[in-house]
C-alpha positions as a Markdown table, in Angstrom:
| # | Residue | x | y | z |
|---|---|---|---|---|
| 1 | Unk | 196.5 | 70.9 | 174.7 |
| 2 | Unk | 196.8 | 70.4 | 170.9 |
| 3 | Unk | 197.3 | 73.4 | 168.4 |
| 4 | Unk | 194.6 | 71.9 | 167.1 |
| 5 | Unk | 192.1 | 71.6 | 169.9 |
| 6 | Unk | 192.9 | 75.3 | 171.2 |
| 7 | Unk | 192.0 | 76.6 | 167.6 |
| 8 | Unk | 189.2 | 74.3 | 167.7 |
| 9 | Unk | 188.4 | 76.2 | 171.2 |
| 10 | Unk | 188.4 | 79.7 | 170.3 |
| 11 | Unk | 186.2 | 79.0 | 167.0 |
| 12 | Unk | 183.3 | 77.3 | 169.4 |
| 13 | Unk | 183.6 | 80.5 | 172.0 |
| 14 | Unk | 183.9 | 83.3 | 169.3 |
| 15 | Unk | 181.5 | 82.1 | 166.8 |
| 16 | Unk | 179.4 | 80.9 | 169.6 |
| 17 | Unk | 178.6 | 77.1 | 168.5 |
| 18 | Unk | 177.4 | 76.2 | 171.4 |
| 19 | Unk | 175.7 | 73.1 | 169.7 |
| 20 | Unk | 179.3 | 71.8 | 169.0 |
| 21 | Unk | 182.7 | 70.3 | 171.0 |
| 22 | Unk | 186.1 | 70.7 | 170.6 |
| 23 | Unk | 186.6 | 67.2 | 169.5 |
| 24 | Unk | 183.8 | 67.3 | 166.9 |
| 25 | Unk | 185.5 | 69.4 | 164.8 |
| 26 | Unk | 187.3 | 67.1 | 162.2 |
| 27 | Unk | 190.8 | 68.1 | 161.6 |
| 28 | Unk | 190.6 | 67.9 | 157.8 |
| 29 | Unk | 187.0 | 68.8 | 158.1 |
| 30 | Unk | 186.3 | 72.0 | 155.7 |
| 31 | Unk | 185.7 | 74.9 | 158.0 |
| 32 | Unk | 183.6 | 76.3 | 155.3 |
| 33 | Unk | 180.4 | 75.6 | 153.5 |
| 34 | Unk | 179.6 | 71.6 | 153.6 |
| 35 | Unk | 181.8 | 71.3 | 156.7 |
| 36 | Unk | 181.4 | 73.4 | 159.5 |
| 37 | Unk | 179.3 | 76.2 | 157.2 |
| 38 | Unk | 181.0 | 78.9 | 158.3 |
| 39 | Unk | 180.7 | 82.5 | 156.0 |
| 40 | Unk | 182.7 | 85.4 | 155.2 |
| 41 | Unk | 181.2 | 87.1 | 158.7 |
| 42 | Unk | 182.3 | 84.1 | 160.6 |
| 43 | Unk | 185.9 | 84.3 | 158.8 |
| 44 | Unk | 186.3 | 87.8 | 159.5 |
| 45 | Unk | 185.0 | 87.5 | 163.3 |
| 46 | Unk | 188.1 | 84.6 | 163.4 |
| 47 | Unk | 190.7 | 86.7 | 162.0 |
| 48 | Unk | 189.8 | 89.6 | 164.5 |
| 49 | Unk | 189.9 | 86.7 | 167.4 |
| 50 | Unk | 193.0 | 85.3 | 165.6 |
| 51 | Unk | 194.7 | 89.1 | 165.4 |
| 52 | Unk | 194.1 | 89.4 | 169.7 |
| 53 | Unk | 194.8 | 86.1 | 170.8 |
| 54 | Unk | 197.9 | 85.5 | 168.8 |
| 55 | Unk | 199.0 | 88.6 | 167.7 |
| 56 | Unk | 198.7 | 87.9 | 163.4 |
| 57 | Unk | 196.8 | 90.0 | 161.4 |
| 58 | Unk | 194.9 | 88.4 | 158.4 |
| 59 | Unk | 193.9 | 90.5 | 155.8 |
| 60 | Unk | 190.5 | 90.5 | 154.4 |
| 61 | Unk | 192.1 | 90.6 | 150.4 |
| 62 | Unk | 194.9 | 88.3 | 151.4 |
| 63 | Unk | 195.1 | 85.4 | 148.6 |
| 64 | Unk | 195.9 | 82.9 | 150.8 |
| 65 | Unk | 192.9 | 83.2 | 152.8 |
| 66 | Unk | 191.0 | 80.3 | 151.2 |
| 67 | Unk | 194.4 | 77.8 | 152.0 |
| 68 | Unk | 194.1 | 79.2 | 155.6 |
| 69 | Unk | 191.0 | 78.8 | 156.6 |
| 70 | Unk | 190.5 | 75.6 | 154.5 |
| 71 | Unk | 190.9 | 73.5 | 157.6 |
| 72 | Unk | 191.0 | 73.2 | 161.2 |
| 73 | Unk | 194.4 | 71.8 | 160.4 |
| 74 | Unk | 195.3 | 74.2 | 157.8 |
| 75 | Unk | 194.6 | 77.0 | 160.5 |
| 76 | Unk | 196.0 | 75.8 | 163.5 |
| 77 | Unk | 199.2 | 75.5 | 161.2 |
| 78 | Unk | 198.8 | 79.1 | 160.2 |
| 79 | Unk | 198.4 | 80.4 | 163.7 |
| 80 | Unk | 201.0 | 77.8 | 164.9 |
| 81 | Unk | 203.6 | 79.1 | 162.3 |
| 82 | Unk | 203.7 | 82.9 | 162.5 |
| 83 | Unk | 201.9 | 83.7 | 166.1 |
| 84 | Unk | 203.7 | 85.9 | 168.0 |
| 85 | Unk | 206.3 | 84.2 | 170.4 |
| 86 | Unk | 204.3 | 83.9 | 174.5 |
């Protein structure tokens, strides 16, 4: 499985999109407003998922917050980059 479709994965099961697939989620897509239309509460519910799953904390007044969760991409990349080793 793809970085990309297990991100894809954990955002449909914690955010509880039922409504949406895996595979519907556009790579490049924007996560937030016009894209998926996730919010703040969303994002924060992801980094706590994010923080158990993979073992990285994202903080709330991190600047680089808007680059991470731009994408579906630009996440898995995050989380693919500096998870903590299985």
């Amino acid at each position: 499985m793809s970085i990309e479709n297990e991100v894809a994965e954990m955002i449909i099961e914690v955010l509880n999109l039922e409504d949406i697939k895996a595979d519907e989620i556009g790579v490049d897509e924007p996560l937030f407003g016009e894209g998926l239309g996730l919010d703040s509460i969303d994002a924060l519910e992801l980094s706590l998922a994010i923080g158990q799953r993979y073992g990285l904390q994202i903080m709330a007044n991190d600047a680089d917050n808007q680059q991470i969760f731009a994408t579906l991409r630009s996440l898995s990349e995050y989380i693919d980059t500096n998870r903590s080793p299985a």
